[in-house]
N, C-alpha and C positions, 0 to 999 in steps of 0.2 A: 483891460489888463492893469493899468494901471489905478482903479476903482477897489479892480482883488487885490491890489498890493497894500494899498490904505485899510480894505478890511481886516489884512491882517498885521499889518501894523498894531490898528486898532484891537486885535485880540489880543495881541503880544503885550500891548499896555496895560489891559485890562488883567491879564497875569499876574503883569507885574505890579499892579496896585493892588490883587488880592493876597500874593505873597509878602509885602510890606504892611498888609494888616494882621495879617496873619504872626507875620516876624512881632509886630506892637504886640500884639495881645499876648502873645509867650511873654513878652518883653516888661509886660505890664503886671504881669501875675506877683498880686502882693504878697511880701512875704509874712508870715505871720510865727510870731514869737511864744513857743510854748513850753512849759515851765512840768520837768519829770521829774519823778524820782528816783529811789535807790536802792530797788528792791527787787529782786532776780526769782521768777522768770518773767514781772510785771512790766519791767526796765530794763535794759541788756543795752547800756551805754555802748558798748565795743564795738558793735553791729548796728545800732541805731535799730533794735529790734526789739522783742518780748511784748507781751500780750495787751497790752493798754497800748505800746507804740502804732504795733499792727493794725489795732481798730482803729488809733486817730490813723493812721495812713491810708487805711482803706479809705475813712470815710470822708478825705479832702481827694483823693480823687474824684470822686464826686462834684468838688468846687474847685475846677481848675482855674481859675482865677484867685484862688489865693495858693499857697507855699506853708507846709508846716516848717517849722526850722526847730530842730527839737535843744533843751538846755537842760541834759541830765544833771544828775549828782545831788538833788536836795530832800533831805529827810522833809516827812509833810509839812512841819510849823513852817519851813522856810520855804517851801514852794507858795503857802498860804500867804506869808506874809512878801515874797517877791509880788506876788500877783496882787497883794493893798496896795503896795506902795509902786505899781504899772513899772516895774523891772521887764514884766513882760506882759503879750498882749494877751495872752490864754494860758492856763491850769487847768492839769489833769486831776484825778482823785479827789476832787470834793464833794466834801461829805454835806450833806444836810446839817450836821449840826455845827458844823463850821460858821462862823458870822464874816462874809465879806460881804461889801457890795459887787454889781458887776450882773452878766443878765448869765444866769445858768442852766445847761441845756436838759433834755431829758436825763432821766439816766442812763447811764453810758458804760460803765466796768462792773461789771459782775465780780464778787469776792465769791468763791465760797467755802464758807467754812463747815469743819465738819470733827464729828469726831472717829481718830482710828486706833485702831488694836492691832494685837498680832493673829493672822490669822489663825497659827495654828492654837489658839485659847479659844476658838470659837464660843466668843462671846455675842450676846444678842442685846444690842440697845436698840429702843425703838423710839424712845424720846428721851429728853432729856432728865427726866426724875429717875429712868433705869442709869444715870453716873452715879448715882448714889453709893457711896460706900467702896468706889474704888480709887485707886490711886493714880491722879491726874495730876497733868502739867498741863498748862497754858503760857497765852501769851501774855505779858505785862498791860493790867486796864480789860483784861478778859471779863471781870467780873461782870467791874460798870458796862462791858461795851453791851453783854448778852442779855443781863438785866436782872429780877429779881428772882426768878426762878434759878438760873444757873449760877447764879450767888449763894443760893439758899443752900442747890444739892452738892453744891462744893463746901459751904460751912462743916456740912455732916461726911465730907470724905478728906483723903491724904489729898493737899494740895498743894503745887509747886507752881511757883512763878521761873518762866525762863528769858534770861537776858537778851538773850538772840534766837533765830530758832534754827538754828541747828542745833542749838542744846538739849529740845524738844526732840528732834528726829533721832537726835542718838540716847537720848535717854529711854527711847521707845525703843529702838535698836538692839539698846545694848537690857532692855529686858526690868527696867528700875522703876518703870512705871507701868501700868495696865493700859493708860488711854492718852491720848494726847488729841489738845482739841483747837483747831486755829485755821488756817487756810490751809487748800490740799494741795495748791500747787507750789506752796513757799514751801510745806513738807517733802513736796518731791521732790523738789529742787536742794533741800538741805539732805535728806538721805542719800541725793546721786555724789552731792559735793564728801561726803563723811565716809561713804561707805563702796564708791566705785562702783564697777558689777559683782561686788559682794551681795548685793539685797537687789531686790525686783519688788514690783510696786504689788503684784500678786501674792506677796506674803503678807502683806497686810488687808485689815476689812477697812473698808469707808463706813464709815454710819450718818447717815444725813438727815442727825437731827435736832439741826439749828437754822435758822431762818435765814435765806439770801439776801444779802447783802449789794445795795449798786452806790457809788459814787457819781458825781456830773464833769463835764466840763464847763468853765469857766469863762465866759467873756469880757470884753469892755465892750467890745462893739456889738451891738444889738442884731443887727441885720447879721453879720455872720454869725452868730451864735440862731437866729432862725434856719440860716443856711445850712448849717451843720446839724440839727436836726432833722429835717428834709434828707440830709444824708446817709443819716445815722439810718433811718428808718427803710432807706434803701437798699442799704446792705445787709438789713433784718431782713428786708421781707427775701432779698435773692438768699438770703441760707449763708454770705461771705460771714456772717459774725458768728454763726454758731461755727461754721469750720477753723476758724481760727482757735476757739478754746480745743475745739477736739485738735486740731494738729499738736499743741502743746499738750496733752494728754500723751498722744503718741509719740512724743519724746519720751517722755518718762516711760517708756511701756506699758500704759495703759490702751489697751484698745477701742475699750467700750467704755462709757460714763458708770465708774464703779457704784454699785451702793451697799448699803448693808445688812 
């Protein structure tokens, strides 16, 4: 009797030494400092949500041992330059042609840009030399960003630079331009903000055809920047990262990945 009392003493310890490692290792999960932007539906400070948050989220569960701690509000030069000068430990949306040091992971955010019309003009682009000779808005550095071809066929048509882009969505809206060409979700996002449920994303075509775009994130530490692609690629392969661009599709009422 007293033998079964000690064994279960002895289990009762043994409990209670796996719940105190257990408590440590919660206890212990580092937090890791990472540096967003300000750009809706990419960013969504209010919520700690929007489409670059949700794929770093996903893919640090994955590494429970570390803690994303997110630090919105900075246009890109200054997330670039918080992340030189180690304001923080990690940065999102880095570009390749960005010059930091630091170890940078796969790539990680999908942009895509694209060009749209009003559906009811049913117009047919199928590449980019059919812009030719219509009258386009873009975004600021559109030129440089797309290169010498979309340089070229924009020399020879009406072209407009827009300051924000919702200037883009409603100049397309409001019928003053034929095409407007930039990212489709910063478009959706600025026609829901301009125009309510006055316009649905089905009155417009998508035309996809300009090339995808990925940014990285950004490390100091080595090992977690390996760690998080191991994780990245986790969530690639289970289907979690293409659900998350379509769930932000089906905000905006798109059901299906539009094309043109």
């Amino acid at each position: 009797m007293a033998s079964q009392r000690l064994i279960n003493k002895f289990k009762r310890f043994q409990l209670f030494c796996l719940s105190l490692f257990f408590l440590s290792s919660q206890a212990e999960s580092k937090e890791v400092t990472i540096g967003m932007g300000n750009f809706e539906p990419y960013y969504i400070a209010a919520d700690e949500t929007g489409i670059f948050t949700d794929i770093i989220t996903a893919v640090f569960q994955e590494i429970p041992d570390h803690e994303p701690v997110f630090v919105f509000g900075r246009p890109n030069n200054r997330l670039w330059q918080d992340f030189s000068r180690r304001k923080v430990d990690a940065v999102s949306n880095l570009f390749d042609s960005v010059e930091v040091q630091g170890c940078r992971t796969d790539p990680v955010f999908r942009f895509r840009d694209v060009a749209i019309t009003r559906a009811e003009r049913n117009l047919s682009l199928e590449k980019i030399k059919d812009l030719k000779g219509f009258n386009i808005i873009a975004f600021q550095g559109a030129k440089e960003f797309f290169g010498p071809e979309f340089s070229a066929v924009v020399d020879d048509s009406i072209f407009a630079v827009a300051s924000e882009p919702g200037v883009q969505a409603q100049a397309l809206w409001d019928g003053r331009v034929d095409v407007s060409v930039g990212d489709l979700f910063i478009f959706l996002q600025s026609l829901k903000k301009i125009s309510g449920d006055d316009a649905s994303a089905n009155m417009f075509t998508v035309h996809d055809i300009l090339p995808v775009v990925y940014s990285r994130m950004g490390f100091w530490d080595d090992q977690l920047c390996m760690k998080f692609n191991r994780a990245l690629q986790k969530i690639k392969d289970s289907g979690e990262y293409e659900k998350i661009y379509d769930r932000y599709l089906r905000l905006y009422g798109v059901t299906s990945s539009p094309s043109g």
